[in-house]
C-alpha positions in Angstrom: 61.4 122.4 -17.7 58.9 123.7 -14.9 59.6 120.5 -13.0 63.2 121.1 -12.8 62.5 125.4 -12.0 60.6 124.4 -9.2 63.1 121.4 -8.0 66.0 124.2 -8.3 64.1 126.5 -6.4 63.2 124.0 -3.6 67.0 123.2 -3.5 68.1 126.7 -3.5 65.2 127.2 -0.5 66.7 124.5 1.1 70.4 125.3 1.3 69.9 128.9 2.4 67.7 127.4 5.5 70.9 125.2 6.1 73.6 127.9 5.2 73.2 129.4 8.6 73.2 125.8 10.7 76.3 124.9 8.8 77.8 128.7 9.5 77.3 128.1 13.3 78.6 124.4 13.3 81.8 125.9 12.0 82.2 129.1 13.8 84.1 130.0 14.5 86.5 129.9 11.7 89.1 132.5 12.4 90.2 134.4 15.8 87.5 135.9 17.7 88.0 139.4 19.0 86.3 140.5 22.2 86.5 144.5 22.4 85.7 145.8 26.3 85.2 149.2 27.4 87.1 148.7 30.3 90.6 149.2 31.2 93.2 146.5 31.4 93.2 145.3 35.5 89.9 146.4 35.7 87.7 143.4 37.1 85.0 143.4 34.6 87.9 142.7 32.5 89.6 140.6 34.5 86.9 138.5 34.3 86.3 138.6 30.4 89.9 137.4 30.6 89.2 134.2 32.2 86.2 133.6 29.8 88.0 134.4 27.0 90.4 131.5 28.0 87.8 129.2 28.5 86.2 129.7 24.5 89.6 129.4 23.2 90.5 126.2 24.1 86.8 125.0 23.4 87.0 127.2 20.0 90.6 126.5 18.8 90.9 130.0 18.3 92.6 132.9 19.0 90.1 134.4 21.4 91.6 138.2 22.2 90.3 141.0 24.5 90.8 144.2 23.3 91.0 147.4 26.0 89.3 149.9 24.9 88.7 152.1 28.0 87.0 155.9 27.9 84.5 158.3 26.6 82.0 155.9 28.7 82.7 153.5 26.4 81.7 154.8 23.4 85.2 154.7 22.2 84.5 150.6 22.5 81.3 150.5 20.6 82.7 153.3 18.1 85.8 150.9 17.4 83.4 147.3 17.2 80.9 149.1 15.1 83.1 149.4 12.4 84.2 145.5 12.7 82.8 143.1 10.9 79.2 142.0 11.7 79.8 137.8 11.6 80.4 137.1 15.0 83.9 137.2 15.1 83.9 140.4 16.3 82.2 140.7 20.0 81.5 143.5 22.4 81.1 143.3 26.5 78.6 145.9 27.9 78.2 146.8 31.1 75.0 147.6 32.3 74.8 151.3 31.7 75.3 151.4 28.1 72.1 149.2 27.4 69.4 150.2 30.3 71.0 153.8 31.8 72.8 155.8 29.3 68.9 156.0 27.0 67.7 158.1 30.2 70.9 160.0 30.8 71.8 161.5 26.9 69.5 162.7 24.6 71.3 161.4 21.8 73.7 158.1 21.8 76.5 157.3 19.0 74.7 154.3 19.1 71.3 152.1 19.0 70.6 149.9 22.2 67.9 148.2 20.4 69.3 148.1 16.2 73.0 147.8 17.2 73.6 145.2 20.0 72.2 141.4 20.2 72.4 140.5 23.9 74.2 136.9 23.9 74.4 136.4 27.8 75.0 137.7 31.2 78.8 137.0 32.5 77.7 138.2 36.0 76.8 140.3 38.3 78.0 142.1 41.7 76.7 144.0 44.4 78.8 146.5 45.8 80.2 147.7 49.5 79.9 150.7 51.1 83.8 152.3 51.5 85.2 153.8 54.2 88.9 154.7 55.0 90.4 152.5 57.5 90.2 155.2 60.1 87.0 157.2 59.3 84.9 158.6 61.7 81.7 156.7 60.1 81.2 153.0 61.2 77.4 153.0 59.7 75.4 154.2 57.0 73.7 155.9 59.8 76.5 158.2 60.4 76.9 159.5 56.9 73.7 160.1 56.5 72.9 162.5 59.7 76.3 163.6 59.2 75.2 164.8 55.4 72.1 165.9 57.2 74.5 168.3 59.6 76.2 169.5 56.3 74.7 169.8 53.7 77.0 169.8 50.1 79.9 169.0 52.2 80.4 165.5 52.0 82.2 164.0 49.2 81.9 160.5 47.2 83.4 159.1 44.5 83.0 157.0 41.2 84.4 156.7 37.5 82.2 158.7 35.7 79.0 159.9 35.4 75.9 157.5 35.1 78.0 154.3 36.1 76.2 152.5 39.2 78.7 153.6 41.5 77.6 157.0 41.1 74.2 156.6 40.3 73.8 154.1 43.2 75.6 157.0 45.7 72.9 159.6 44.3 70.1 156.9 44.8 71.2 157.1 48.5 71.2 160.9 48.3 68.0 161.4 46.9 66.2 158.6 49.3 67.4 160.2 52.6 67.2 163.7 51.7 70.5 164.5 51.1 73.3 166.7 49.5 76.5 165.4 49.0 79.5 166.0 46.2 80.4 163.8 43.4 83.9 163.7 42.3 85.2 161.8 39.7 88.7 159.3 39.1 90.1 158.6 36.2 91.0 155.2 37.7 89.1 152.9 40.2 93.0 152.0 42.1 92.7 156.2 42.3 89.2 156.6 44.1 89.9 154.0 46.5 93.3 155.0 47.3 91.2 158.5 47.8 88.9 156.0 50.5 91.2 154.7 52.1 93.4 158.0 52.9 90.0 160.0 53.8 90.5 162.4 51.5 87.2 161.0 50.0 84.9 160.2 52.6 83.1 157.1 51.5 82.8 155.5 48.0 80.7 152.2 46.7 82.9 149.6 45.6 82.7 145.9 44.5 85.5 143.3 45.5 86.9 143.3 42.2 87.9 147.6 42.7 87.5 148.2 46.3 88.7 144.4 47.6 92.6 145.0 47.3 92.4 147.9 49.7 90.1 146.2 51.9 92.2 143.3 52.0 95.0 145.4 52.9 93.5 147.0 56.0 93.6 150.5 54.5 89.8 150.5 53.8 86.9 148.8 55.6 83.3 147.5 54.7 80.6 148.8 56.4 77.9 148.0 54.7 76.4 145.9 51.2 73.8 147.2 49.1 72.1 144.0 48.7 69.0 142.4 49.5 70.7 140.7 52.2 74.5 140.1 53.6 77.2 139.0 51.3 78.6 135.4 51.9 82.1 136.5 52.3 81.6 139.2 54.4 78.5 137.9 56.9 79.8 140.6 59.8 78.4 143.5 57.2 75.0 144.4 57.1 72.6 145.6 54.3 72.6 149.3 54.0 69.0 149.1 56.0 70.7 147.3 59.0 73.4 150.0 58.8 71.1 152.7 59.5 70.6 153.4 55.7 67.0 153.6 54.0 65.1 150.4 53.3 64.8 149.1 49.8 68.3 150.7 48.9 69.8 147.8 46.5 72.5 148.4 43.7 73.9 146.2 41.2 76.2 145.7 38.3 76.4 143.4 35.6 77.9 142.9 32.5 77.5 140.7 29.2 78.7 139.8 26.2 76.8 141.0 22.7 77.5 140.3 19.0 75.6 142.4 16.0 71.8 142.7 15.5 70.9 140.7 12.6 73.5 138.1 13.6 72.3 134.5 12.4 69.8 133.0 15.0 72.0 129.9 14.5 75.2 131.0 15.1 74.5 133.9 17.7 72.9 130.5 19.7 76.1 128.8 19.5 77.9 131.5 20.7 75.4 131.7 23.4 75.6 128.0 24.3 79.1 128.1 24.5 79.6 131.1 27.1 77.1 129.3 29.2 79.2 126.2 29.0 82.1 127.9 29.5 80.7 129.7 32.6 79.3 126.4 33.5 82.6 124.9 34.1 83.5 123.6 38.0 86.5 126.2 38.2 84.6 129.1 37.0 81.9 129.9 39.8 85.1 129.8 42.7 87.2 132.1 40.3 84.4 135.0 39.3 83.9 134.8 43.2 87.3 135.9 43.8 86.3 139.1 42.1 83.1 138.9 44.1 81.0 138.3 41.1 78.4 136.1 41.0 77.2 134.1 37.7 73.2 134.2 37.0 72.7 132.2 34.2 69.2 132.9 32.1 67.7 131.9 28.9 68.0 134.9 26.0 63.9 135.5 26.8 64.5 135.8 30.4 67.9 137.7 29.8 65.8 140.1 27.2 63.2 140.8 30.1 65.9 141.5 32.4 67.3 144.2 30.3 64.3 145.8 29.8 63.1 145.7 33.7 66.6 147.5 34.1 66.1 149.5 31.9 62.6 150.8 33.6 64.5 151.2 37.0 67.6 153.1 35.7 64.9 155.4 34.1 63.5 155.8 37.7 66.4 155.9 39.0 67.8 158.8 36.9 64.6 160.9 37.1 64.5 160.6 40.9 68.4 162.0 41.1 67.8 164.7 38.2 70.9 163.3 36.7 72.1 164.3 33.4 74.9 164.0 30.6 73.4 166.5 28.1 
């Protein structure tokens, strides 16, 4: 009778180690929601889109994206918190929610650490410096001694506060000494129109927001906040070689999370096949259309990633006394 106990209990052992390996093998076994806090057109989105795509065919499941734009997204996480926890029910996060907002609010509607299980990076973007087509500034030079002249009377522009947009403008503030107004859009398409018709004199913008305008001649580049020129654009300098202050750099990224407390097996799976998606010929040319570039870790290196970002955006709001509370 002990024999059989103890072969029962070995058994029973056994298939819960192999319940989760089968779980991911089959996942996923209905349609697959993606919920994003950004709006529909957006290019964060835009580029969810074409992921999204990708895992459904490779799935053979409904894969759907879900807008759920506002309240600095906390109308997103609000809505996939109540979702069930299998997997079927992802989230994509932009950089703030995970390493900014912490420094920014006192208190969050949500856990950075309990509630999300980073799965992988989509990609990440530096941005332009955005002026209108017939400004008066042609370098970072010129806004900065003309902020210098007059002081508070300058304007720039983002979505919200704590975004990098707006934290990456205040950056520039606080490293040359300047004071400067922040307005805020409710829409990207609105800032940039702002741009580009001077009523706003300069704005940071990737190519995924800022591009169209660009492309149409109403707003013009003059400057990247990378470590060094951007490919497609190799006649703009870094902020430094525009006149700017050296060691300015801003970035965004965003990425795709599932529960905590997900299933090591199948939140691997989900992993591996984002990365394969991502991985596919087509995919590097298209997220460079929205001038996004793929940067493909492993979860360790992705997990200190987060955390260094999390130690700048700290800096980075204590240096520009910015605040949500």
């Amino acid at each position: 009778m002990t024999f059989v106990l103890k072969a029962l209990a070995v058994a029973a052992t056994s298939l819960a180690l192999l319940a989760p390996s089968v779980q991911a093998q089959d996942f996923p076994t209905k349609p697959v929601r993606i919920i994003t806090p950004f709006p529909a057109g957006a290019g964060p989105e835009a580029a969810l889109r074409v992921l999204a795509e990708k895992l459904q065919k490779k799935w053979g499941q409904t894969v759907v994206v879900e807008n759920k734009p506002g309240g600095n997204g906390f109308i997103a996480i609000d809505t996939w918190k109540r979702a069930n926890p299998d997997g079927h029910e992802l989230i994509q996060l932009d950089n703030v929610h995970l390493t900014t907002y912490p420094s920014l609010f006192k208190k969050l509607p949500y856990d950075p650490a309990k509630d999300f299980e980073p799965i992988a990076p989509l990609f990440r973007t530096y941005f332009f410096v955005g002026v209108g087509a017939g400004s008066k500034y042609k370098t970072v030079g010129d806004i900065v001694a003309d902020a210098k002249a007059h002081p508070g009377k300058l304007n720039y522009g983002s979505w919200s506060v704590g975004n990098p947009v707006h934290l990456g403008s205040a950056l520039l503030e606080a490293m040359t000494g300047t004071q400067m107004q922040h307005v805020i859009y409710k829409e990207t398409a609105m800032l940039y129109t702002a741009v580009a018709t001077n009523e706003m004199d300069w704005a940071l913008g990737s190519l995924a927001t800022a591009g169209p305008m660009q492309r149409a001649g109403k707003l013009k580049f003059i400057a990247v906040t990378g470590p060094k020129r951007h490919p497609a654009f190799p006649d703009v300098p870094t902020v430094a070689e525009s006149g700017g202050p050296a060691g300015y750099e801003v970035t965004g990224w965003t990425m795709v999370a599932a529960p905590k407390g997900l299933p090591k097996a199948v939140a691997d799976k989900i992993q591996r096949d984002i990365e394969a998606a991502l991985a596919e010929p087509d995919m590097k040319d298209r997220y460079a259309t929205f001038g996004y570039e793929q940067f493909p870790v492993t979860r360790d290196q992705f997990m200190a990633f987060i955390k260094s970002e999390t130690t700048k955006a700290a800096d980075i709001v204590a240096r520009t006394k910015a605040s949500l509370d």
